[in-house]
Structures are given as structure tokens and as C-alpha cells.
C-alpha positions in Angstrom: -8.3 7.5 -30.0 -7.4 5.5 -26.7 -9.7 5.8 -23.8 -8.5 7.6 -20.7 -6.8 4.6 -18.0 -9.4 4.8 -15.1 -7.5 4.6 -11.8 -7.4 1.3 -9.6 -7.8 0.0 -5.8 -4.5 -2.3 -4.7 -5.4 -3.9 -1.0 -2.1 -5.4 -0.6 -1.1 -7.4 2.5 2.8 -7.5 3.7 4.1 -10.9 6.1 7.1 -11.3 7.3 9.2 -8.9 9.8 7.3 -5.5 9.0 6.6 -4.4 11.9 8.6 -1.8 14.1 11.0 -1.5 11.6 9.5 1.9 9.9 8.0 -0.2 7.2 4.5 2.3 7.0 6.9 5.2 6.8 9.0 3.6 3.9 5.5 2.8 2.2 3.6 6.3 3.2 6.9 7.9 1.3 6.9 5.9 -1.6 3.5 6.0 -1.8 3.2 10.0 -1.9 6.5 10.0 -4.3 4.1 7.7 -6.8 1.3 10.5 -6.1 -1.0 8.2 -4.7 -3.9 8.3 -2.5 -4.5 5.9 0.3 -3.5 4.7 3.6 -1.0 1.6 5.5 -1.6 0.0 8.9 0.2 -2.6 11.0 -2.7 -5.0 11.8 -3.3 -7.0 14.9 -1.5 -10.8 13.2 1.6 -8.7 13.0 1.6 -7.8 9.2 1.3 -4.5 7.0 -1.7 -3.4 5.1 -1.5 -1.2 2.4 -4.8 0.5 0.2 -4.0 2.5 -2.3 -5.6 4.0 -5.4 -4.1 5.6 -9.1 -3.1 3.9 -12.1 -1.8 0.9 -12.5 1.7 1.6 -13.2 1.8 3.9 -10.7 0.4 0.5 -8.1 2.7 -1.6 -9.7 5.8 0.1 -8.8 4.2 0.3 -5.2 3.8 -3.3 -5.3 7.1 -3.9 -6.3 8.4 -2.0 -3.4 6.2 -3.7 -0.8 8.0 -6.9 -2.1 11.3 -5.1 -1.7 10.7 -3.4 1.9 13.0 -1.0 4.2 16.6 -2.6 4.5 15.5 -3.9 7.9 12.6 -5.9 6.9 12.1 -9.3 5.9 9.3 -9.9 3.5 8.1 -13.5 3.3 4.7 -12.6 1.6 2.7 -10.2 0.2 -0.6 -10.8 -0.9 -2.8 -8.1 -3.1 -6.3 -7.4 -4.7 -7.2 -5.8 -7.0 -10.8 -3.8 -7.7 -12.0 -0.5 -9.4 -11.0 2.5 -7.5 -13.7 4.3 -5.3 -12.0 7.8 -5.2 -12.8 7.9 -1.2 -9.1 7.2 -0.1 -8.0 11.0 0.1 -4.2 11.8 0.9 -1.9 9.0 1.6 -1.4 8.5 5.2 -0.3 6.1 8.2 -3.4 4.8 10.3 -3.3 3.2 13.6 -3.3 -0.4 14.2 -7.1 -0.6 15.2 -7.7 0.8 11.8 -10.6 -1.8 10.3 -10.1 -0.9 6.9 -12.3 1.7 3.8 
């Protein structure tokens, strides 16, 4: 009998031109399409911040898209980290650029 997957934390980071051009939307609709929980935030350097929590293949595909971005984005970078999930992310949602993080 396999064990049950036990859901994961993705902290992933987006560079490049994401910024004001509806890159948290694209990723807050993806996101919820993947049924994950979680939030994204643009952050003060100019990049994208996503956290989100489920199973990994669920992540994975998120991840890919992050790489892939809204047609009017230019991704030079995204960097991610990966850690046990905490189950303390709730919906997925957009948070405001002051956002500090979970």
C-alpha cells in the first residue's frame, strides 16, 4: 500500500517584466484552476512572489506557468523553494505590495 502524498510549500520568486502587466491575476487564476491554496504579491525590487501549497504535481504545473507568464510578460528568472506545507495559506488570493510574506 502507498502512503498518502503529503502536500508541499513552493515560495517562488518571478524577475523580469511582471509587473503591471496582470501577472498576479494570470497566477491567482491558474492557481485556483490547480485548486491550490496560497497567495502572489508584486514586491518592492519590482518582481512577483508567489506561495502556494498542494501536491506537488499540482506546484509543478504552477511553476511551469510562472516560467511561461501572461503574453505580455517577460520572464528572465524565477527562482523557487521548496519546504513542507504548513496548511495556514487559506484561499488563493492577490496581496498588496507591502505584503511581508507567511
Amino acid at each position: 500500500m502507498e502512503a498518502k502524498e503529503r502536500p508541499l510549500r513552493l515560495d517562488a520568486t518571478v524577475s523580469g517584466r511582471v509587473q503591471g502587466v496582470g501577472f498576479r491575476f494570470f497566477v491567482l487564476r491558474e492557481a485556483m484552476l490547480l485548486g491550490l491554496e496560497g497567495w502572489v504579491a508584486n514586491t518592492a525590487d519590482g518582481s512577483v512572489r508567489c506561495v502556494a501549497e498542494g501536491l506537488r504535481g499540482e506546484l509543478e504545473m504552477l511553476l511551469d506557468r510562472l516560467r511561461e507568464g501572461p503574453p505580455s510578460a517577460i520572464v528572465a528568472n524565477v527562482s523557487e523553494a521548496w519546504m513542507p506545507a504548513t496548511g495556514t495559506l487559506g484561499p488563493f488570493g492577490v496581496r498588496s505590495g507591502a505584503h511581508r510574506g507567511d
